[in-house]
C-alpha positions as CSV (number, residue, x, y, z in Angstrom):
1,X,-8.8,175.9,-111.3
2,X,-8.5,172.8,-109.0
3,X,-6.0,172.6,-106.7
4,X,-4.1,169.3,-106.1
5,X,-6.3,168.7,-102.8
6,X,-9.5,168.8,-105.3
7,X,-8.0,166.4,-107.6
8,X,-7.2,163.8,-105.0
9,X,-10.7,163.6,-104.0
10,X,-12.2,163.4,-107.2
11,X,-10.0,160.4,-107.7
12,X,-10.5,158.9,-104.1
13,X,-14.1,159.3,-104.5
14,X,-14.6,157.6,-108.3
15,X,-12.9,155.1,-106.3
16,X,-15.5,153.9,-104.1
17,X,-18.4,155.2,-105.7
18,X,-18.2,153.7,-108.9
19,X,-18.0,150.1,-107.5
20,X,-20.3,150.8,-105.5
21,X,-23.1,151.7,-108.0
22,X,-21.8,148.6,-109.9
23,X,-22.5,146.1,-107.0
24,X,-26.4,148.2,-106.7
25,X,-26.8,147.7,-110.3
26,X,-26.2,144.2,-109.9
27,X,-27.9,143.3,-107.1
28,X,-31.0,145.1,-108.8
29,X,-30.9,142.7,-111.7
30,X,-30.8,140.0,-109.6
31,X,-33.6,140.5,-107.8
32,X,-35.8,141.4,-110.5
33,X,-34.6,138.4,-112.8
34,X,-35.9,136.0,-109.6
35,X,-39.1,138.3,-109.3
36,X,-40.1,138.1,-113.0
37,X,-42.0,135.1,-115.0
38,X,-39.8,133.4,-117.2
39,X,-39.9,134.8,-120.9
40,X,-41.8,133.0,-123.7
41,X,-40.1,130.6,-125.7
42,X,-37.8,127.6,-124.7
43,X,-37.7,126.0,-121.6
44,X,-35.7,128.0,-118.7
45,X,-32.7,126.8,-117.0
46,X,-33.7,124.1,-113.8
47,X,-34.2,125.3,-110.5
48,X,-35.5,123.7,-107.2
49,X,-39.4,123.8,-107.0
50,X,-41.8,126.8,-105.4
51,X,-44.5,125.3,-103.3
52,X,-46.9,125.6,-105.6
53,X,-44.6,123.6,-108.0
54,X,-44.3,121.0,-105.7
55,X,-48.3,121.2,-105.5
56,X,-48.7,121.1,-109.0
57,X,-46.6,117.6,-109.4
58,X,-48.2,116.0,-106.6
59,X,-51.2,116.3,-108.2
60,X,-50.9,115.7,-111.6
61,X,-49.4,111.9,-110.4
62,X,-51.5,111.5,-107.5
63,X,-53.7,108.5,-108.1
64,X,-51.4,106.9,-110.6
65,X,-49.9,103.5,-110.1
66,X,-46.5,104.4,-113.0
67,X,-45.7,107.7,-110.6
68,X,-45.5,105.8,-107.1
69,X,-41.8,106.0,-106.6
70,X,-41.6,109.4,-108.6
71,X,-39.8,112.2,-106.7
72,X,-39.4,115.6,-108.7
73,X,-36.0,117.5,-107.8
74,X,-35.9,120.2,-110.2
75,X,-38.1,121.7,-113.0
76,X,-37.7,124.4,-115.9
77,X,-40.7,126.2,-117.3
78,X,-42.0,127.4,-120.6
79,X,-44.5,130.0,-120.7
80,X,-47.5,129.7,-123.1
81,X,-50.7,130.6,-122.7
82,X,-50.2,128.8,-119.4
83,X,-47.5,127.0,-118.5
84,X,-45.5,124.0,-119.8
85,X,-43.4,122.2,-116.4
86,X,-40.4,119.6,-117.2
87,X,-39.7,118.2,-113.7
88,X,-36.4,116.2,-113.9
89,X,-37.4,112.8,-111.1
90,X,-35.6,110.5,-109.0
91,X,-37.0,106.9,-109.8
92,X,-36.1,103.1,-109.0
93,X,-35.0,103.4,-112.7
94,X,-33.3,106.3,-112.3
95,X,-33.9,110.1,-113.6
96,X,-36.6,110.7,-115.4
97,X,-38.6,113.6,-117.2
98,X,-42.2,114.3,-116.4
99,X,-43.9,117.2,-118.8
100,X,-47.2,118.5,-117.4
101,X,-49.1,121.1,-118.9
102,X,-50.6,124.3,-116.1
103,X,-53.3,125.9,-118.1
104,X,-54.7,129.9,-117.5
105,X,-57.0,130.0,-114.3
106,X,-60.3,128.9,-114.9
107,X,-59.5,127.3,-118.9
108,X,-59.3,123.5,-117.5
109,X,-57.1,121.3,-115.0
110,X,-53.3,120.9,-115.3
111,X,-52.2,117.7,-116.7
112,X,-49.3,115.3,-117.6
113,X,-48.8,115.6,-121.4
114,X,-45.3,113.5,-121.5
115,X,-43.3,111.3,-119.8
116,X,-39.1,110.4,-121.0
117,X,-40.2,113.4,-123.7
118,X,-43.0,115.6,-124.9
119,X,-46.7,114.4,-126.4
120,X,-46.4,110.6,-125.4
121,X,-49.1,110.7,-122.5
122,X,-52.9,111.4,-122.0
123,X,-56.0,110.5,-120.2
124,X,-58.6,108.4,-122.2
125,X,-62.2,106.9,-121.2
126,X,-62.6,103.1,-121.3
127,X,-65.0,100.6,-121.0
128,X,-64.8,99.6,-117.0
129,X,-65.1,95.8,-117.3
130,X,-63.2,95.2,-120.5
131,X,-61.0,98.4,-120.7
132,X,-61.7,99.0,-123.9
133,X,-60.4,102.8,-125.3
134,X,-63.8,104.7,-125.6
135,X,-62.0,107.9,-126.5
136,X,-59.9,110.8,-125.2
137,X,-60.4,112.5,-122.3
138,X,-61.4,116.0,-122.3
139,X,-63.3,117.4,-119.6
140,X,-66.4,115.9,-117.5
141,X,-69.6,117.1,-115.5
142,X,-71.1,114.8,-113.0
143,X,-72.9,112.4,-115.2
144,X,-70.9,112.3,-118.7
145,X,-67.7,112.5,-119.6
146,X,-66.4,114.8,-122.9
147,X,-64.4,112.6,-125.2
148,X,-62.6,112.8,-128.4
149,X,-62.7,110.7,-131.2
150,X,-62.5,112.5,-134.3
151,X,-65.0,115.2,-132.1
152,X,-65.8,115.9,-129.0
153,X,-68.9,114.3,-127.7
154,X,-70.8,113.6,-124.0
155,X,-71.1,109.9,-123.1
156,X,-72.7,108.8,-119.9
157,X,-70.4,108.0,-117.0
158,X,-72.2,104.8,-116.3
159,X,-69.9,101.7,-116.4
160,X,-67.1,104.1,-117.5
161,X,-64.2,105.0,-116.3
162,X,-60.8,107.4,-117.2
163,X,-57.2,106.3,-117.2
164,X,-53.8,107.4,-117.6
165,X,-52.0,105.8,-119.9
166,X,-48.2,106.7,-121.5
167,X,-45.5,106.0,-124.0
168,X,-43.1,105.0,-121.3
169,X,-45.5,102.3,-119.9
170,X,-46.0,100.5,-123.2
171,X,-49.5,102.1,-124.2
172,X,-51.0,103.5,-127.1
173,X,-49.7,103.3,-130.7
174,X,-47.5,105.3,-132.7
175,X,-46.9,106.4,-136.4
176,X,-44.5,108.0,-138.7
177,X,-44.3,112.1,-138.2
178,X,-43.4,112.4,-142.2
179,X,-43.3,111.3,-145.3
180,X,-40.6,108.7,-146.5
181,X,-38.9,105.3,-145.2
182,X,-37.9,104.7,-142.0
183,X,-35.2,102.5,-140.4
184,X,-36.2,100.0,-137.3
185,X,-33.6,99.3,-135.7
186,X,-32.5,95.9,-133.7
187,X,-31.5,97.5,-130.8
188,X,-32.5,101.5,-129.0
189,X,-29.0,103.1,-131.0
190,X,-28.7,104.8,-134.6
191,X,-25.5,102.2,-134.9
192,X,-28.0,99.0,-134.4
193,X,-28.6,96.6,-137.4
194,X,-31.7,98.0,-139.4
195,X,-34.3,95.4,-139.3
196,X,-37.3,96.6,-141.3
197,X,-38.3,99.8,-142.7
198,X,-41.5,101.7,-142.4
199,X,-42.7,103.3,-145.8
200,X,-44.8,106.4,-145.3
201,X,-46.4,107.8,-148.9
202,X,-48.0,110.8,-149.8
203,X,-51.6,110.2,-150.2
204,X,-51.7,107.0,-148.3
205,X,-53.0,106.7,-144.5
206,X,-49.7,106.1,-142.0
207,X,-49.5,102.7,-140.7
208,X,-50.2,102.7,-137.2
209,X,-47.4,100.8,-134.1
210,X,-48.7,99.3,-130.6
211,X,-46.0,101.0,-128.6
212,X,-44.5,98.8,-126.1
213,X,-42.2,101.5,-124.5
214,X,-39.7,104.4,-124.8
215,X,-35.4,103.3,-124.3
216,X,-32.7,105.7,-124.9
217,X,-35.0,108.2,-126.7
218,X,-36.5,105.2,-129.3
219,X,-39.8,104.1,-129.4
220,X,-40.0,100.0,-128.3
221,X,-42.5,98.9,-131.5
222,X,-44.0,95.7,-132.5
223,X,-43.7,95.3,-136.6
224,X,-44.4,92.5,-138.7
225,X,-44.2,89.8,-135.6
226,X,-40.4,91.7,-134.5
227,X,-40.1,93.9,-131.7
228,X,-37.9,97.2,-132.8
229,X,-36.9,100.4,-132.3
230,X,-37.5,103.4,-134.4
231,X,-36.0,107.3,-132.9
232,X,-39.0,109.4,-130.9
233,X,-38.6,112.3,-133.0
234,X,-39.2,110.4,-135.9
235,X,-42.5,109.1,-134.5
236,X,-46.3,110.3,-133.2
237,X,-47.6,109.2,-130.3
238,X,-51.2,108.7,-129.8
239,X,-53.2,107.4,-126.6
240,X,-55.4,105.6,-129.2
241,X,-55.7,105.0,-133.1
242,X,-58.6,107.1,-134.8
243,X,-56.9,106.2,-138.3
């Protein structure tokens, strides 16, 4: 049998021991959660920038005239066979959202594939003189560029040239995700007088938008003469029209 003695120390020592182990325990986690590559799926909870983070978003923008005031100040990652970056900005316009795609090493470059929201930005080839949208930009060698029209094809580099264009600056076109009618609105707010609506039918080619910009999470559209606005999620974006 245990004496009293015994007993006291059994206590005294589940005393400190046990939160002791507990504070190990947690530490442990901690670590590895910081240690480990975030989990695929959604996009993570924000966090300042690693160096190579920081890398990453100075050159994705570097060269481009829309990014010269763009500071990033926090990102959260998605992992997918690479990596997909939101990195929340500082701009003279405020905060902003800039999505850039990091591919596997050696399966292509990392690029900007939204800005203000997902899919709304690219890189095309154009005519150099008249700037004309040759196609989109794939991948290059030192005398052609690879560009996609309905396939990808080489064209010759000569008096050629590749841009960046976006949504958010008022480039490219968009069109209805799916079938049906869809309000445009007078204003960038589901509360705005509905000015037109866009018919989208099974069997029928969508009718194509020149975007003029993105407010509030709507698309700026010209239709029928009117400028209006009609929701991003409704909408595709496209850095040209191949309909």
């Amino acid at each position: 049998m245990l004496n009293d003695f015994s007993l006291d120390s059994i206590v005294m020592r589940k005393k400190f021991i046990l939160p002791l182990l507990l504070a190990l325990c947690t530490l442990t986690l901690q670590n590895c959660s910081r240690s480990l590559p975030p989990l695929a799926g959604g996009y993570g909870t924000l966090s300042e920038l690693s160096e190579n983070e920081s890398q990453i978003f100075q050159q994705v923008i570097q060269g481009k005239e829309f990014f010269k005031d763009w500071k990033a100040v926090q990102v959260s990652r998605q992992v997918v066979a690479g990596t997909n970056y939101r990195f929340i900005c500082s701009t003279n316009k405020g905060q902003k959202s800039l999505y850039v795609f990091a591919p596997l090493p050696g399966r292509g470059e990392n690029r900007i594939t939204g800005v203000e929201g997902s899919h709304n930005a690219a890189e095309v080839v154009v005519d150099a003189e008249t700037n004309e949208v040759i196609g989109r930009y794939v991948s290059e060698t030192a005398t052609d560029y690879v560009i996609e029209v309905q396939d990808q094809v080489p064209v010759n580099k000569a008096g050629k040239k590749k841009v960046f264009v976006c949504a958010a600056a008022g480039q490219g076109i968009v069109y209805p995700a799916d079938f049906g009618i869809l309000n445009v609105k007078e204003k960038a707010c589901a509360q705005s007088k509905t000015i037109a609506t866009i018919a989208y039918k099974e069997g029928e080619l969508p009718e194509c938008f020149p975007c003029l910009g993105i407010e509030s999470q709507y698309y700026k559209v010209k239709f029928d003469g009117k400028i209006g606005f009609v929701p991003v999620q409704s909408m595709h974006w496209d850095s040209m029209n191949t309909f």
